[in-house]
N, C-alpha and C positions, 0 to 999 in steps of 0.2 A: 555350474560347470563341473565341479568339483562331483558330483554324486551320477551325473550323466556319462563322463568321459572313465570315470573309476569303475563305476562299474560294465562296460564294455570293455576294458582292458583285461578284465579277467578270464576273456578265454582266449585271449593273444588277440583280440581287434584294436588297430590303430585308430585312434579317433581321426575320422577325414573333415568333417565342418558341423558347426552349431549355429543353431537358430533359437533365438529369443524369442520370447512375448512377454510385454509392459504393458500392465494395466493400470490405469493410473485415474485417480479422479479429478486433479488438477496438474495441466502439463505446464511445470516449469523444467529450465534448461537448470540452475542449480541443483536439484532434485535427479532427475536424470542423467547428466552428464556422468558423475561420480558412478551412475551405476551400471551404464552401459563400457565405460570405464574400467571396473572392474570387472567384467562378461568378456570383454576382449584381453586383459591380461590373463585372464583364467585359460583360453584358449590356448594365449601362447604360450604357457608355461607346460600345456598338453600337447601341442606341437598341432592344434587343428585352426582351421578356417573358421574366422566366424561371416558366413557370407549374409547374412541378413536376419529378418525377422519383422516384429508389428509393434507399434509402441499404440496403444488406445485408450482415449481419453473418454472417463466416465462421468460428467457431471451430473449430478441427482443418483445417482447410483450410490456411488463411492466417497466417502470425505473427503474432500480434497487434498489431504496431507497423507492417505493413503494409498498403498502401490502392492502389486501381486506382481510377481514374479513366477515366470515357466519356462524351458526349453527344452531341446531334443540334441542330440546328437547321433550321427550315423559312422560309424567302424566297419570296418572290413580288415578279413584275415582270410588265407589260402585253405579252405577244410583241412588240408594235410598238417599245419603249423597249427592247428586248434589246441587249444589245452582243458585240461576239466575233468573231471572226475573219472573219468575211463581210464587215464595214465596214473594214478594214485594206485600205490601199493602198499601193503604191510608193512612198518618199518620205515616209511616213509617219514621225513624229517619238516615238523612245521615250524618256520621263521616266522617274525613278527618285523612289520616295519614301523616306524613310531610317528605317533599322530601328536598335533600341534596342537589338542587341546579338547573339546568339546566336540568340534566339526562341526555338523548339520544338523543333528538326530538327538531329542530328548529334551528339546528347548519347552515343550509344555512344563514338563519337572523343573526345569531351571529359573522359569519363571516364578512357579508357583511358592520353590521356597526361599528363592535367593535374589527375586526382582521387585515383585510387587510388593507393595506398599513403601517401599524406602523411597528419598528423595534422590535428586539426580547429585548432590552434593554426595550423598552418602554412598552412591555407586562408583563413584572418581575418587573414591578414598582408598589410599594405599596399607594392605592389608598384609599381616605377618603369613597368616594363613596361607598367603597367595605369592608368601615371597616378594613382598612390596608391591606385586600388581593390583590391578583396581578389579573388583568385580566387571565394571564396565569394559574395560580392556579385553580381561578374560575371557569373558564370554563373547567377545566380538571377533576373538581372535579369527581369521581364514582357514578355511578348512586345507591339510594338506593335499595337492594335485600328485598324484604317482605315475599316470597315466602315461607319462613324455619319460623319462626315466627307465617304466617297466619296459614299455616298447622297447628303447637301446637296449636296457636288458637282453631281450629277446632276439633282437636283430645282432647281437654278435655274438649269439651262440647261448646265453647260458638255459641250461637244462632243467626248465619250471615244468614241473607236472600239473598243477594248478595253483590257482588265486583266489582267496575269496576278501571282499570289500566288507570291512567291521562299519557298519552304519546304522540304519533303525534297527532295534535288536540285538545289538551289544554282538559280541562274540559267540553266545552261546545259540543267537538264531541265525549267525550269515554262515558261519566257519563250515556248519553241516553243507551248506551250498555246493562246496569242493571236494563232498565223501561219495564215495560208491554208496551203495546199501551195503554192504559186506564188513564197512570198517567205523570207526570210531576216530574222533580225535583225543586223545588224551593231553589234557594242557594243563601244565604245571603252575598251579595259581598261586603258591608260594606257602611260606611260612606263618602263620599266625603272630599277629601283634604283643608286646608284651602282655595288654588286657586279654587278649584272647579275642577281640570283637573281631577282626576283618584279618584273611591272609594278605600276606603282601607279596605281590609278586615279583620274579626275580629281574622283569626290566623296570622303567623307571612309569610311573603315572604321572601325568601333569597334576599339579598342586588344584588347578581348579576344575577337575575329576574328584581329588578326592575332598576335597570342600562339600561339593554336592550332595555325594555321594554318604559324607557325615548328617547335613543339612536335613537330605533327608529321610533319614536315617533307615538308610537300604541295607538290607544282610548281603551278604556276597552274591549270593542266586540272582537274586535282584540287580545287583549291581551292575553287574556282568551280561547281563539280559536288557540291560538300560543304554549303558555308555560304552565306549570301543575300550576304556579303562586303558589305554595308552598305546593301544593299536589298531591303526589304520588303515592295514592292506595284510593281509598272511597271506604264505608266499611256501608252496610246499612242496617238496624235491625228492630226492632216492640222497641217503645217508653220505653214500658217496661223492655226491655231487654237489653237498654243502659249500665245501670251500670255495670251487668255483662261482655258485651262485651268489654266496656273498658276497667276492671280490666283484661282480658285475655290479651287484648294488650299491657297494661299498661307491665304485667310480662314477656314480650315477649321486651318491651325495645323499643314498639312505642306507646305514648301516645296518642289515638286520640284527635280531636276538633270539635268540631260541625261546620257541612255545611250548613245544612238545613234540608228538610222533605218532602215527598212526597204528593204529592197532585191530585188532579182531573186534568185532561190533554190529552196531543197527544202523549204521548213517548217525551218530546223533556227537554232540559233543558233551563231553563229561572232565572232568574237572579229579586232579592228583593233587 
């Protein structure tokens, strides 16, 4: 829900309703329940319908204990209320909104160095690294929904030029989404560590971001190109129209931070 309704919010579409499809090799109601469960609080937390969908049962196909998941969502917005890279200027100011951890995107990496082979004892173990949480936790955590939020956003005025959704591709392949060709993001990726290995940037990373990201032992290009690295929706305005936009998000229950600013450029994002 979370990767369908985020990213249609980005050019000011209101999510209207979602449809599912369950694939499933053996249909039990324990199995399912929880997961269509979750599919309809997803919706409501974006403010859409979830009017139907297909649940189908695969025997001899599928293992029984295993399930594929799909959907679609449909948005609509006024052409005139559209936002997107047309209304991006020079000087333009890019906020960050802050992600709940991992989301959706990069789980092949996440398994390969921080899942497989351990046991399931050893994933429910509470780690310093992680701030007492469990790998298992961590990475299970819900991806954040902005979707229901940006819209009020939107709907009571504040002043977004554009949105881009930080998901497969890290920062450094969605942000370009929300540039002219004419301009550049510049985003302020921080300070360098005592060692020198990794900068740290000036809002907050979740702990099991940068576990991973140690694990498996990514340079920052990398990094950044992998995981949203603690943002989830960038959110970009005219300099002046900061405070307002923040106070909209602020009342909406996500605080922005500053990323950077738009500058002269190729379309691409580049990194201070």
């Amino acid at each position: 829900v979370a990767m369908c309704v985020d990213d249609v919010v980005v050019v000011g579409a209101e999510p209207l309703f979602f449809l599912d499809y369950i694939a499933i090799g053996k249909l039990k109601a324990e199995t399912v329940e929880p997961i269509v469960a979750g599919i309809a609080h997803g919706c409501r937390l974006s403010g859409c319908a979830l009017v139907g969908g297909e649940m189908a049962e695969h025997p001899g196909v599928m293992d029984a204990d295993d399930y594929d998941l799909a959907g679609f969502v449909v948005g609509a917005v006024d052409r005139p209320k559209m936002i997107g890279p047309e209304l991006v200027q020079e000087g333009d100011v890019i906020l960050g909104l802050p992600s709940s951890g991992i989301h959706s995107n990069g789980y092949s990496l996440v398994r390969k160095v921080a899942i497989e082979g351990r046991t399931v004892d050893e994933l429910n173990e509470p780690l310093d690294e992680l701030v007492g949480e469990s790998l298992a936790d961590a990475v299970l955590r819900p991806t954040t929904i902005y979707a229901g939020a940006l819209i009020a956003a939107l709907k009571a005025g504040a002043p977004i030029h554009a949105m881009a959704h930080i998901t497969g591709g890290g920062i450094t392949e969605n942000l370009d989404r929300a540039l002219p060709a004419h301009l550049d993001a510049l985003i302020d990726r921080g300070d360098t560590e005592a060692d020198g290995a990794f900068p740290v940037p000036a809002w907050d990373v979740p702990p099991v971001i940068d576990y991973m990201v140690r694990a498996a032992g990514l340079s920052a290009d990398e990094a950044y190109r992998t995981f949203n690295m603690g943002v989830g929706m960038a959110v970009i305005c005219a300099p002046d129209d900061v405070d307002d936009v923040a106070e909209a998000l602020e009342e909406q229950g996500f605080p922005p931070f500053l990323m950077g600013e738009c500058v002269a450029g190729t379309g691409n994002v580049v990194y201070r």
